[in-house]
N, C-alpha and C positions, 0 to 999 in steps of 0.2 A: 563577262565579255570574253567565254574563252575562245568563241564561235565567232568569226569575223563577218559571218551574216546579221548575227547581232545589232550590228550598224549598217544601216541602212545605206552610208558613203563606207563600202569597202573599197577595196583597189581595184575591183571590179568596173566598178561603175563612175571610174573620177574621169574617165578617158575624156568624155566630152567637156568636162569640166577644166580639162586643164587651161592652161593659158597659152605656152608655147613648150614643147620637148626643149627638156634641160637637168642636169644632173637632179635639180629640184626634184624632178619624178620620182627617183631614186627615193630622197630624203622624204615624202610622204610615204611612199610604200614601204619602207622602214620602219615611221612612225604607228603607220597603223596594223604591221604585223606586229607591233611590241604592245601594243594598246591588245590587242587581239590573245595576248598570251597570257593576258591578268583578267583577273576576275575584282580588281579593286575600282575597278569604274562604274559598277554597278549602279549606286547610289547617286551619279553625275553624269550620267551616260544620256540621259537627254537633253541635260543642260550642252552637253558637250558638244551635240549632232546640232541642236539646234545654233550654237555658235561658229558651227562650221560654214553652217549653210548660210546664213547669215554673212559669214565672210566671202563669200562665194557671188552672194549677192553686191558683195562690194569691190567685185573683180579681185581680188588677193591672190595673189599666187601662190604656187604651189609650197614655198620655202616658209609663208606667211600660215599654211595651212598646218604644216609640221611640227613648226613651233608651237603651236596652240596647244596639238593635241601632247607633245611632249610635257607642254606646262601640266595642263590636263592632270596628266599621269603623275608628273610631283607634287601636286596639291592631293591627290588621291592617295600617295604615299609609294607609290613606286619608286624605288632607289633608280636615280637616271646619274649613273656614275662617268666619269670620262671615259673609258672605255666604249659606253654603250654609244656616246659621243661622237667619238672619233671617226664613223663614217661617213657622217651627216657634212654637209658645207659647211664654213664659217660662217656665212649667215645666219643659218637656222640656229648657230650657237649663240650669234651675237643676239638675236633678234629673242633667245630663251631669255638672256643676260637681262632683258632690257622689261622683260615680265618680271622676272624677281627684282629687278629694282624699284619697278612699280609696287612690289607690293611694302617695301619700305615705308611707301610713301603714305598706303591703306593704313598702316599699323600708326604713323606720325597721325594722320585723321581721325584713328578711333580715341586717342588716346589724347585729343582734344578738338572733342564732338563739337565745340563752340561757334565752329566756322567764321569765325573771326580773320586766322589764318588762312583762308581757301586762296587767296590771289596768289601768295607764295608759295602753296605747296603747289597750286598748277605751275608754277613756273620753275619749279624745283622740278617738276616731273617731267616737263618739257626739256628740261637742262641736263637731266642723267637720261632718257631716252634720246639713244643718236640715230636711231633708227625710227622712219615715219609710219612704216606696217606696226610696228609696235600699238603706236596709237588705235587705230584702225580697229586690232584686236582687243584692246580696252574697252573698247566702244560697245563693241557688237557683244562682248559678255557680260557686259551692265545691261544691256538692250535686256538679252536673252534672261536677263533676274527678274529686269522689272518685268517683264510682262509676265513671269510664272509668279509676281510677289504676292497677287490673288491669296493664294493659301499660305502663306506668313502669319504671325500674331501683327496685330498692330504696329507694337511695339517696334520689329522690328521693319516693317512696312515702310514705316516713316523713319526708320534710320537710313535704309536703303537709298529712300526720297532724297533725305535731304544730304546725301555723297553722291547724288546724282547731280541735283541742283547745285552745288557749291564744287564741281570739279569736272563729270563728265561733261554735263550741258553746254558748260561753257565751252570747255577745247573742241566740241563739235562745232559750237557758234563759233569760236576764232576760226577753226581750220579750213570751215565751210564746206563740213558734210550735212548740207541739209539736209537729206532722206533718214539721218537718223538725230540731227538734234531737234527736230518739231516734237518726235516721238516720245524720246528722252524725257524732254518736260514735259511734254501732257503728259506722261505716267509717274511723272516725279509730283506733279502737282495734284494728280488723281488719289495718290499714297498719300501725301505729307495736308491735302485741306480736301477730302474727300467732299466735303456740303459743295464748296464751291465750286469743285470740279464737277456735280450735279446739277446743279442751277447753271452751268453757263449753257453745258450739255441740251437740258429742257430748253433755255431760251434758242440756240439755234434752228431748235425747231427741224432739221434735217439730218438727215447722215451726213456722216464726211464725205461718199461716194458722190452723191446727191449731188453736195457742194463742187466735187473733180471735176464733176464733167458737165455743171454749168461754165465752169470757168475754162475746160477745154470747146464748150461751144461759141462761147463768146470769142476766145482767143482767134476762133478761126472766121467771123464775123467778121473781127478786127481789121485783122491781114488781109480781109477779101477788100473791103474798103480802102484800106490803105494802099493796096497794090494797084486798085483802080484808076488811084491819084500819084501815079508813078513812084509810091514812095515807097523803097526799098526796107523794112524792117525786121528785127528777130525780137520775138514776142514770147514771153515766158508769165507762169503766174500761178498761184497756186490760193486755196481760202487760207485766210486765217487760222490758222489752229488756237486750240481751248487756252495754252498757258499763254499766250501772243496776247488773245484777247482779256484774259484778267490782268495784265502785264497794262495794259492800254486803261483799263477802264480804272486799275487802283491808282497810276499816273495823273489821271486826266480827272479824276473824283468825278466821271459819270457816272449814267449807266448801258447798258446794252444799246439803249434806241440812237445814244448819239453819236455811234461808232460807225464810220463810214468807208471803214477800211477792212469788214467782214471776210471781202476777198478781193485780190486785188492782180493787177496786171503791170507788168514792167515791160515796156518798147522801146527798146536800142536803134538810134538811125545816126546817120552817119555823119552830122555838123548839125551848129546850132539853127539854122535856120531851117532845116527837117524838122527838129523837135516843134517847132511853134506851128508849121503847118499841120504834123502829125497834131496836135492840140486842137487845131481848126475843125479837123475832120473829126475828133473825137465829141468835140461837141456838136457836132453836125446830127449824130448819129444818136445821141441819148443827151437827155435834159442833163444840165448842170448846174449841181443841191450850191444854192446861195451860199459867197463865205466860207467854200470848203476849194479853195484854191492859192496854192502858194508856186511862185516861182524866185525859184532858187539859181537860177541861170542870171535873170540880172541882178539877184540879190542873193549869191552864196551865204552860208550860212560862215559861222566864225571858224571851221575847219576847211571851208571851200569849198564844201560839199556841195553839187549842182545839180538840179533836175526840176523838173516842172511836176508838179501834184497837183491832180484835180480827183474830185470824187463827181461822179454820175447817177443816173439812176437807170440802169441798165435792164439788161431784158429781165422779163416779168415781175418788172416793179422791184430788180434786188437794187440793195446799191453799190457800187462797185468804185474802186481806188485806181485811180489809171496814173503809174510816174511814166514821164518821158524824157529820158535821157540820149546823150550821144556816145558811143561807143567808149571814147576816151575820158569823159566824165564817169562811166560805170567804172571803169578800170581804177580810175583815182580814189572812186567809194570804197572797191571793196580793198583795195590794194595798198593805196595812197594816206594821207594825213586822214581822210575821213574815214577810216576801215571802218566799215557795217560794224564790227565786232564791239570797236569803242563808243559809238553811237548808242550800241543796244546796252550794255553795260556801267554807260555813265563815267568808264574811267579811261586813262590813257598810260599809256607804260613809257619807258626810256626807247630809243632811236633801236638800237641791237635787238632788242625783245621785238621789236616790230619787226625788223628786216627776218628776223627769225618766221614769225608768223606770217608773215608776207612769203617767203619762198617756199613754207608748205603749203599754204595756198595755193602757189603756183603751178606746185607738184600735182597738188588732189586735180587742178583742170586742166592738166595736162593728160591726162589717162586718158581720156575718150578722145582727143583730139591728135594727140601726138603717140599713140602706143608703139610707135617702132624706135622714140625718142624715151622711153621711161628707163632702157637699159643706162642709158649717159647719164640723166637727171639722176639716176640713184647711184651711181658710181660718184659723181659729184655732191651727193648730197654732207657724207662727214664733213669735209673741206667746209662748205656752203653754211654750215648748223653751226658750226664752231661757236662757240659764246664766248664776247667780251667780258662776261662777270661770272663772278662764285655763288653757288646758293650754297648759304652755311646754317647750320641746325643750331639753336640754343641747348643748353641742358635738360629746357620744357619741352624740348620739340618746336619752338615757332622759326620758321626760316628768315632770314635775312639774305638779302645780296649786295654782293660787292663787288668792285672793277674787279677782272680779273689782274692778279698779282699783288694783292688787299692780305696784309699781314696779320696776324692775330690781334697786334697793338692796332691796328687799324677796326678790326671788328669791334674790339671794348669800345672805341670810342664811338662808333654805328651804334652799340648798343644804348649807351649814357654817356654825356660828358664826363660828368663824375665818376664813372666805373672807369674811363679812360685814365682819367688824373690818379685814379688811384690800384692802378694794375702791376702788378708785379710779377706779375707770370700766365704761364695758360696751359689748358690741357687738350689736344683734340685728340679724340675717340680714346679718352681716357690717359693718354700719354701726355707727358711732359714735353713742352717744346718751346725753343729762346720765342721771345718776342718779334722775330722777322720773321718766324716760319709765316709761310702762305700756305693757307689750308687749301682744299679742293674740294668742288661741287658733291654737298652729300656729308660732309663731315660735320661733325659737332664738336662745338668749340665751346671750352668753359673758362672763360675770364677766373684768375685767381686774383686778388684785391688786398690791399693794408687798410690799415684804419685811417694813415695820413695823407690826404691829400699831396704828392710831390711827383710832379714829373720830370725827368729827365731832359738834362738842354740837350744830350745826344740823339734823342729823336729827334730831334729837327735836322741831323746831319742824314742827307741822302747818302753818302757814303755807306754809312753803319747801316742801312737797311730795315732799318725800323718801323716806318711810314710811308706808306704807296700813295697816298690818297690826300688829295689838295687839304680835302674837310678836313682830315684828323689833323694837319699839320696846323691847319689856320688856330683849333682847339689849343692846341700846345702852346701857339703863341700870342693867343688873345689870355692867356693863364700867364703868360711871363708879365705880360703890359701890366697886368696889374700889380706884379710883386711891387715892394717897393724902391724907392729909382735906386738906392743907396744898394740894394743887394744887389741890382741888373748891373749897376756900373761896375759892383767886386767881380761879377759873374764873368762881364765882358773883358776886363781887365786878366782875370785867369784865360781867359781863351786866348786875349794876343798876345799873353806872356808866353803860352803855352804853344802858338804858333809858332812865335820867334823863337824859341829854342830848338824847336822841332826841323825847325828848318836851318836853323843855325847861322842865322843874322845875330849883328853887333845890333847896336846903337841904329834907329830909323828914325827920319824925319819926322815926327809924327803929325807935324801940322800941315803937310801935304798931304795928307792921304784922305781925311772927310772930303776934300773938294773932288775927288776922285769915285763917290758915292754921293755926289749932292747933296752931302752935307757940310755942317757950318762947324762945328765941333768935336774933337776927340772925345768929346763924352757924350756925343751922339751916336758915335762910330763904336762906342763900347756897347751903349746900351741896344745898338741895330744889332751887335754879337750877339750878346746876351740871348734877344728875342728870338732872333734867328733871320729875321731879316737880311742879313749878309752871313752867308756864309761860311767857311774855313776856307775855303779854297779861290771864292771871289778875293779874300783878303793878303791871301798869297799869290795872287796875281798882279794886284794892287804894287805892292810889297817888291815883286818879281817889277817892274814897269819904273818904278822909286829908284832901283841900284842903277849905280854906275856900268859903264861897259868894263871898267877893269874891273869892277867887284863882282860881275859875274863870270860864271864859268866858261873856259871858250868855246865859243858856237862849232859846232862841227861841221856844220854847212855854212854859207853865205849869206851873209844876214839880210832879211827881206826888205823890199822899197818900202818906204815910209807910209805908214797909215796916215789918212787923212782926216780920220776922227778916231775918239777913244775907242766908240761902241760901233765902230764900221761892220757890217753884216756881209758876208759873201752868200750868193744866193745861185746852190750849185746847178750848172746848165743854164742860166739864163745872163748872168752879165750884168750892167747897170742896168737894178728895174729899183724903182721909187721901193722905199723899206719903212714903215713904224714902225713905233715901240708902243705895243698891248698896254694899254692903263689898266686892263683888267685883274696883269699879274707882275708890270713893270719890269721884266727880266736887266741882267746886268750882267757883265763880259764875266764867264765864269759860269752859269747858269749853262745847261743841259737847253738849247733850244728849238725852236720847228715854225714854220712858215704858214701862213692863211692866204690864198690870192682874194684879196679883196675885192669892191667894184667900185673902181675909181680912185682908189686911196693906196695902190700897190699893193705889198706886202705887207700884212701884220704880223709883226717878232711876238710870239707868245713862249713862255714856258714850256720847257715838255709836260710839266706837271698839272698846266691850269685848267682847270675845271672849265673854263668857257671855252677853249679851244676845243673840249673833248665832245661839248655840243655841237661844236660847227664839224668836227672830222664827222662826227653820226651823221649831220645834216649831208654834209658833202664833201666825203673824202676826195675826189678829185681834185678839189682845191688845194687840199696839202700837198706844200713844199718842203725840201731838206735846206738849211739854211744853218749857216757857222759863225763865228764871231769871225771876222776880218782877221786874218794875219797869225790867227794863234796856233797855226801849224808849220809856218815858215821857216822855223827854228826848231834845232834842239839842243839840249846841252849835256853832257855829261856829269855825273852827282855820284858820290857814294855815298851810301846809304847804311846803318847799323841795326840791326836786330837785337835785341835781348830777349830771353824765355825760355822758359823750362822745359827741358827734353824729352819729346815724347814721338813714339812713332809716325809716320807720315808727317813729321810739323813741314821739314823741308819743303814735301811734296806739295803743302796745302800752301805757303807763302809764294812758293815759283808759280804756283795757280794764278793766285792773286793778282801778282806781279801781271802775269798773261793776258790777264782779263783787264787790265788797264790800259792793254795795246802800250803795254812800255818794253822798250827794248834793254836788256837785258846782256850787258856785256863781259861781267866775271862774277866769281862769287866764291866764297870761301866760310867754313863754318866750322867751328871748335865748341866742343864741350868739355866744360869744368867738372872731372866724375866728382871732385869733394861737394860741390855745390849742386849737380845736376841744372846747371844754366848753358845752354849752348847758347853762343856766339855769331850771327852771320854777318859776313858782310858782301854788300852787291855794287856791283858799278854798272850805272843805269845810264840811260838816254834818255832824257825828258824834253817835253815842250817849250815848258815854265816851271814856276814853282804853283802854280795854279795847280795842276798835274801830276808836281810832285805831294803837295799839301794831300790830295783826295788819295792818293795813293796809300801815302802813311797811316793817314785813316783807317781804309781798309784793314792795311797789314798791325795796325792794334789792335782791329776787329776779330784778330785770328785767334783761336784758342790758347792758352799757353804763352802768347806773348806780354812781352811785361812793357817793352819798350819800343818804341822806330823811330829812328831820326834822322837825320843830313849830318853825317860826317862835315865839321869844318873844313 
């Protein structure tokens, strides 16, 4: 390639090709004078023209063009150093970034051909590509294989096949590039069952051309009729392709004669009552095949999916598939609960995975329709792509995901209950890391395990950070319920001895405080410790509500009007609006909380953490409200606080952190080290809420490296 005539798209000839003048130009005429100065492309130089073109054909811009041949060029082995880099936009670097991160994803699928995993590594690939050209170019260089795989050994024919079927096929089916996923499978199904891709071949008896432009003769039959009968419609349609029709007929255990959807017509008009007269006129017009009709308008199917299906027997005796839908019912299919994609698939994903797939969808039909809008849509697009969840790698390579901010100890117990009960550490991408690290999309996480079954009651403390994820927490504490009662009640007994010192209380009531928790007993109130059920910090609020006004500290403000209930909810910006309490995750004053607008029933108070509430934000974050416990801001008090722990650089730095990130105000502080002992000493005088506030605090600041102790100075 040292000759840039060589290639047939030199810089000569893109001019018509381009899209619009933009520094872009630059970054292609770069690319392909560097392409141009090596002879290492030899051997890939028409896979490479023909992926261009290909993308060309898919409108790609010029920055999408660049990146190609860059990759190109490091797959060929041309060193593309930062340097060579540095003239090129950020794009075209992000969009290289976003090729080699795919090819991660190639090496995770070689290296477990089983395709068991394909739903996760497409969504792994989806999750590390933040860029939508990225895909596009995925596409079109699979295209470009399969149709050269003709001269492949078998063997590898059908490997090809089937990383088409189990990854490209499908994100073309999700994304809804149809002009290259009909392709995709028939040559993935041409490779990997060559007889049957023959036999369906012979039975259609026609070319595919043959087949086009029956279906654009009819189309326009259609539309003469329809327009006749004043009814406005946009009419699209195409035959059946060969993998569609084997797809149909292994479904259905026919055979070819009973398929009456060979090729078929889709007619968008504009309300329900169009669609049934557009029906009228379709049968007007060609016989209608007995028991080959379903409507889906008065009888949605269980995703809500709606359109009227009839089959005909259309011009010269073919038979033909006619849906007729209403504008807003197509949008809901391909967009909505019914997305074509999960229909054609059989499965359905989490709420975020969809919205994700749904706004590249949006993007791909937006090109032809809005191209003076696709500079905004892609400016907005990171923001918009963002993922709620992690896709994390096993040791084996199989992907998992999880909410994002899902902690190591959180993976183990995704992985196994039992690997969870029994984890003692972990390693991602081979390092050592505490049990709260939160890995990141892409990383591999290796659970390290003991032989003894024993978990930790400190997972259960949201404070310590150990557990992100409702499930993992429910694991831990469906493991306590069963210990037995005699060790929950030691367990729970150590936590509120260990409270009450921490906090530096005398002598408490203790038979006020179960009715305070809706319970009937102190040895209920142990063993809810114990489980986790209540915890450390609801019980020093508890505790904080029990003291006297002189045994507390004096308020520094004005002590607030009287609450009118324990568990009074303020609901910010709105005032009295009717409030529940969630059965789903029963929250209590001290809990981290967040608001549902329900219909009819007010507000429901749910946990921040609960797993049902995170179905209803997916369903309809507009509905969430910000909502606090009644009154537990009204106050605060002044506390001094003690430190103990051995001295080490930055400790200070990292405790004042702590302290900051509690939103606790922070009013002296003073700190001495023992050189005989190496124990520094701090002590702080704080502002707090409560002892709710203070309790979650102390936590933390044990949580801190090096510390031994934190308490409430008496």
């Amino acid at each position: 390639m040292k000759n840039p005539q060589s290639i047939p798209l030199t810089v000569a000839t893109w001019g018509a090709a381009r899209i619009a003048p933009s520094p872009a130009t630059d970054a292609l005429d770069l690319a392909l004078s560097l392409a141009a100065a090596t002879d290492k492309l030899h051997s890939s130089e028409t896979e490479l023209i023909a992926t261009l073109r290909q993308l060309q054909q898919l409108n790609s811009d010029n920055d999408t063009l660049a990146a190609t041949l860059l990759h190109a060029l490091q797959l060929a082995g041309v060193e593309v150093t930062r340097e060579i880099l540095a003239p090129y936009p950020a794009v075209v670097r992000d969009l290289l970034e976003g090729q080699q991160a795919a090819e991660k994803v190639w090496s995770l699928y070689a290296a477990h051909s089983s395709g068991g995993n394909a739903e996760g590594l497409r969504r792994l690939l989806l999750a590390i590509i933040r860029d939508l050209r990225v895909v596009f170019i995925l596409l079109a260089r699979q295209l470009v294989r399969l149709r050269s795989a003709g001269q492949l050994p078998p063997e590898q024919q059908r490997a090809l096949a089937k990383l088409t079927a189990d990854i490209h096929a499908p994100l073309a089916n999700r994304l809804g590039i149809w002009q290259l996923k009909w392709e995709l499978e028939d040559l993935a199904l041409r490779y990997a069952q060559p007889e049957v891709y023959l036999r369906i071949v012979r039975l259609l008896d026609e070319r595919r051309e043959d087949r086009e432009t029956f279906i654009r003769t009819t189309i326009a039959n259609l539309h003469h009729a329809l327009a006749e009968n004043g009814i406005a419609a946009e009419l699209a349609g195409r035959p059946k392709h060969i993998y569609s029709i084997w797809r149909k007929m292994s479904r259905k255990g026919g055979d070819f004669s009973a398929l009456y959807d060979i090729r078929a017509i889709r007619v968008l008009v504009s309300d329900v009552a169009t669609c049934y007269a557009a029906l009228g006129i379709v049968h007007s017009l060609w016989s209608h095949v007995p028991g080959e009709f379903d409507d889906y308008i008065a009888h949605p199917k269980g995703n809500n999916y709606q359109s009227l299906h009839t089959a005909v027997i259309g011009p010269e005796g073919k038979t033909l598939e006619i849906q007729i839908r209403s504008h807003d019912m197509h949008a809901h299919a391909e967009l909505g609960v019914a997305a074509h994609w999960r229909y054609k698939e059989g499965g359905g994903g989490d709420a975020s995975f969809e919205r994700k797939i749904a706004w590249m969808r949006q993007l791909l039909e937006s090109k032809d329709e809005r191209e003076d809008a696709d500079s905004a849509l892609l400016a907005g697009f990171r923001t918009d792509m963002l993922e709620d969840r992690v896709y994390l790698l096993t040791p084996r390579g199989q992907v998992m995901d999880l909410p994002s901010g899902a902690t190591v100890l959180d993976f183990a117990y995704h992985v196994h209950t039992d690997v969870g009960h029994r984890c003692r550490g972990a390693k991602v991408n081979g390092r050592i890391v505490p049990l709260g690290f939160q890995p990141a999309t892409g990383d591999r996480v290796e659970i390290l395990t003991g032989k003894v079954i024993e978990p930790h009651r400190d997972w259960l403390s949201p404070h310590h950070g150990y557990l992100h994820t409702h499930r993992a927490r429910d694991k831990v504490r469906a493991w306590f319920r069963h210990v037995d009662l005699d060790a929950n009640l030691a367990a729970g007994r150590a936590l509120f001895e260990r409270e009450l010192k921490r906090l530096a209380l005398g002598t408490v009531d203790v038979d006020l405080l179960p009715a305070k928790f809706q319970l009937q007993t102190h040895e209920e109130l142990l063993v809810a410790l114990a489980i986790g059920d209540i915890g450390t910090s609801q019980l020093a609020r508890a505790l904080h509500e029990q003291q006297t006004p002189r045994e507390l500290p004096k308020p520094t403000l004005p002590p607030p009007l009287p609450r009118t209930a324990r568990d009074a909810v303020t609901i910010e910006g709105v005032g009295n609006l009717l409030s529940v309490i969630a059965r789903c995750c029963q929250p209590l004053p001290g809990d981290a909380i967040v608001g549902f607008i329900t219909k009819g029933r007010g507000v429901s108070i749910h946990r921040a953490d609960c797993g049902s509430f995170a179905h209803l934000r997916a369903r309809d974050a507009n509905r969430v409200i910000e909502v606090e416990w009644g009154g537990t801001r009204a106050q605060s008090y002044e506390v001094d606080v003690v430190l103990r722990g051995y001295d080490r650089k930055s400790l200070h730095k990292d405790v004042t952190t702590v302290i900051a990130a509690a939103n606790v105000h922070m009013l002296a502080v003073d700190a001495r080290v023992d050189n005989t002992t190496g124990i520094v000493t701090m002590r702080f005088a704080l502002r707090v809420s409560d002892y709710g506030q203070l309790s979650a605090l102390l936590a933390q600041l044990s949580g801190v490296p090096n510390i031994i102790e934190a308490r409430r100075l008496a």
